[in-house]
C-alpha positions as CSV (number, residue, x, y, z in Angstrom):
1,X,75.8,90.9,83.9
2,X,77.5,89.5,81.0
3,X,80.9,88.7,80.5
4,X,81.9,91.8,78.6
5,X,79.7,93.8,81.1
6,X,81.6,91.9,84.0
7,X,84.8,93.0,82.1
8,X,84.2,96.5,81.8
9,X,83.7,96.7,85.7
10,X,86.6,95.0,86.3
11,X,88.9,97.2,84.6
12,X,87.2,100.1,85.5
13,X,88.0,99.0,89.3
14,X,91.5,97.9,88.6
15,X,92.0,101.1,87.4
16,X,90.4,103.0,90.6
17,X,92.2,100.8,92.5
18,X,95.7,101.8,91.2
19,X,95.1,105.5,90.8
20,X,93.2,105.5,94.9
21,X,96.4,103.8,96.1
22,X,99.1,105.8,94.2
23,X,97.5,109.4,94.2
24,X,94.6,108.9,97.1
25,X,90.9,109.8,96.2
26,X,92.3,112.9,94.5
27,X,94.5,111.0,92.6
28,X,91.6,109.2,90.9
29,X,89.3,111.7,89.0
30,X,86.6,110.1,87.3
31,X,88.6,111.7,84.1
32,X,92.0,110.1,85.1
33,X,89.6,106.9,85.4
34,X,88.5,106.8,82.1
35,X,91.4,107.9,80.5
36,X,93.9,105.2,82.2
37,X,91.1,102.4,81.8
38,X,89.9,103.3,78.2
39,X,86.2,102.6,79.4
40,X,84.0,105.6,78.0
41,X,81.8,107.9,80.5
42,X,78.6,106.0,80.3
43,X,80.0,102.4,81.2
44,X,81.3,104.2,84.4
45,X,77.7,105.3,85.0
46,X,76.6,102.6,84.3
47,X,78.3,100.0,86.2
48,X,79.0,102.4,89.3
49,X,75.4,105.0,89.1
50,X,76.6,106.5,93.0
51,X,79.6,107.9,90.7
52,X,83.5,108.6,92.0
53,X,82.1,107.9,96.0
54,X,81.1,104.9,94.6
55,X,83.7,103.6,92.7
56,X,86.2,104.5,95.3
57,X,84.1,102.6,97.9
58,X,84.3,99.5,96.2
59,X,87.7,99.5,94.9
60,X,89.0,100.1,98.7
61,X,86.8,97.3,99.6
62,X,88.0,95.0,96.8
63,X,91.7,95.9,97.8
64,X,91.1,95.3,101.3
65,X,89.7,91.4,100.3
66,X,92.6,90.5,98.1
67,X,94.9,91.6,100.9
68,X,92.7,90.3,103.5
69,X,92.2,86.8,101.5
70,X,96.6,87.1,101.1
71,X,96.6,87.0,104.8
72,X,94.1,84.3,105.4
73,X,96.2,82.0,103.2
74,X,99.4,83.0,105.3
75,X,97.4,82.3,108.4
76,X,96.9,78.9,107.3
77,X,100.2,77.6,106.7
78,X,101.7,79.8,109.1
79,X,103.4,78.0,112.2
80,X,102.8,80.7,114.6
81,X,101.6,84.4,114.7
82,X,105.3,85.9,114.3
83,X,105.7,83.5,110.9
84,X,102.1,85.4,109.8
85,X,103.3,89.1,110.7
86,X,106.7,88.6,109.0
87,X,104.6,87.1,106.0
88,X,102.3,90.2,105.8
89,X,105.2,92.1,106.1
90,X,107.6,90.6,103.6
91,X,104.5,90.6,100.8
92,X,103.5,94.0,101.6
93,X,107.2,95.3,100.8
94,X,107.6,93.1,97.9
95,X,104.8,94.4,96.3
96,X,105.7,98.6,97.5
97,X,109.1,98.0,96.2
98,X,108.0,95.9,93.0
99,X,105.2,99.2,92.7
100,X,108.2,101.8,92.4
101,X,107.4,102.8,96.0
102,X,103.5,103.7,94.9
103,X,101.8,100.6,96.4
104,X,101.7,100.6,100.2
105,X,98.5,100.0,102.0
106,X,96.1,99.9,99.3
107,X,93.6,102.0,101.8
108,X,96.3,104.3,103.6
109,X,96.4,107.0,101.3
110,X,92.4,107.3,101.0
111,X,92.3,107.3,104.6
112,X,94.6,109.7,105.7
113,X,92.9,111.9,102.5
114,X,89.3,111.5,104.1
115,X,89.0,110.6,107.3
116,X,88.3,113.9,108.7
117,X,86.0,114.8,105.9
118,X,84.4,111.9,104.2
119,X,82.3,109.5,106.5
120,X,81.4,107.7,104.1
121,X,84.6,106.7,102.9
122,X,86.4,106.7,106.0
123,X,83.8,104.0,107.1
124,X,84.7,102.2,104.4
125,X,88.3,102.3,105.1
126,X,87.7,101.7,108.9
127,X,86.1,98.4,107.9
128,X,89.2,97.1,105.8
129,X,91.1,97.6,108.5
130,X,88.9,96.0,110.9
131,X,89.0,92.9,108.8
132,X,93.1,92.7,109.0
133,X,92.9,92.8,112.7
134,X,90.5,90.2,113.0
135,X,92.7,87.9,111.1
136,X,95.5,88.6,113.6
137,X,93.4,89.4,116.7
138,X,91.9,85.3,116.0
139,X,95.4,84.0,115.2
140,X,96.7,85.3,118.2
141,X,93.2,84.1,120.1
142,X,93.9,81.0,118.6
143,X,97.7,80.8,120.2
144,X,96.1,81.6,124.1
145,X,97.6,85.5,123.4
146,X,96.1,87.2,127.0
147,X,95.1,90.7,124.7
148,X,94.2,89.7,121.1
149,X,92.4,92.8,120.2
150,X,95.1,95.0,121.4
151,X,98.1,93.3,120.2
152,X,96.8,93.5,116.6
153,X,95.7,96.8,116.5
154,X,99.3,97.6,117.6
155,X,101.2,95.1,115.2
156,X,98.7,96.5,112.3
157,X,99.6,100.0,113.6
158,X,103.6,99.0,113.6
159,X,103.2,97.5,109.6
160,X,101.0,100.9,108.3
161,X,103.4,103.1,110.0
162,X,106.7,101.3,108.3
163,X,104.6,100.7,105.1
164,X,104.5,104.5,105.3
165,X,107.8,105.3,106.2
166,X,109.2,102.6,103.4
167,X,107.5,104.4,101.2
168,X,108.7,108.2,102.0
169,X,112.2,106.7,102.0
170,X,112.1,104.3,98.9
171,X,113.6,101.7,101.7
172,X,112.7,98.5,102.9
173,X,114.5,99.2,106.3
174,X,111.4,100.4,108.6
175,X,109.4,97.4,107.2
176,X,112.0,95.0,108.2
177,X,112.9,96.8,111.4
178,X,109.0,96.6,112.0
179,X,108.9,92.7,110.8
180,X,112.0,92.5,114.4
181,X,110.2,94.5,116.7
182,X,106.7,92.4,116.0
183,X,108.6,89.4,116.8
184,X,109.1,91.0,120.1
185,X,106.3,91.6,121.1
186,X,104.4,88.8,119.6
187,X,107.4,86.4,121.6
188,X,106.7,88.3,124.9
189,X,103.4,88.7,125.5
């Protein structure tokens, strides 16, 4: 693919990406798509043939890399697991709050959309997540933590739910309450 080519895609995935996180997968109709990236019809087809299933796929999975590579960076200059979760935390509101309250979890809104309905995509989103635990789940294997696995699923559970409630209240508050409480339980288990 050629540069302008590789340009097209990327805008018309930036473009997914926003509209899928702010408005969920009804929130990004292939005509929302074209309008908000300026891209005609055809280059959609072209670069994404599977249409809006598959434009959505990849945007969620692009999203979940750059918050997953985020994390990994944070993980590697982190001191401990609690200085990682109050990282993930602290980026995640800045960029909700510097969003206008429209950017939580890049994947949330897709997957509370779908998941009952769209196997495909909820796989998709599944897997997104899975990567974020894993990141935790080998910090805190890393650290001798005696339930990896459980204790991230529950601190990823804790930052989606205040990521959620932030956003409902257009308040920082539940993330920072969360960012306390994960402290806790990272401290003693």
């Amino acid at each position: 693919m050629g540069r302008k080519g590789a340009e097209t895609r990327t805008r018309l995935l930036d473009t997914t990406q926003d509209l899928i996180e702010a408005g969920g997968y009804s929130g990004a109709g292939l005509n929302q798509v074209i309008a908000a990236s300026g891209m005609p019809r055809g280059s959609l087809y072209f670069h994404f043939p599977g249409g809006k299933d598959e434009l959505v796929a990849e945007a969620l999975r692009r999203a979940g890399r750059e918050i997953a590579e985020a994390a990994q960076r944070l993980a590697a200059t982190a001191p401990d697991t609690t200085a990682l979760v109050t990282g993930l935390i602290t980026m995640l509101g800045d960029r909700l709050e510097s969003s206008g309250w429209r950017k939580g979890c890049p994947v949330a809104t897709v997957a509370l959309e779908l998941a009952a309905t769209h196997d495909a995509l909820r796989q998709v989103c599944a897997e997104v997540y899975d990567s974020w635990e894993r990141i935790l789940s080998d910090r805190l294997a890393a650290g001798g933590h005696p339930d990896p696995e459980g204790t991230a699923t529950a601190v990823l559970a804790l930052i989606e739910g205040a990521l959620l409630l932030a956003r409902a209240r257009r308040d920082r508050r539940p993330l920072d309450a969360v960012a306390r409480r994960a402290a806790i339980l990272l401290t003693a288990s």
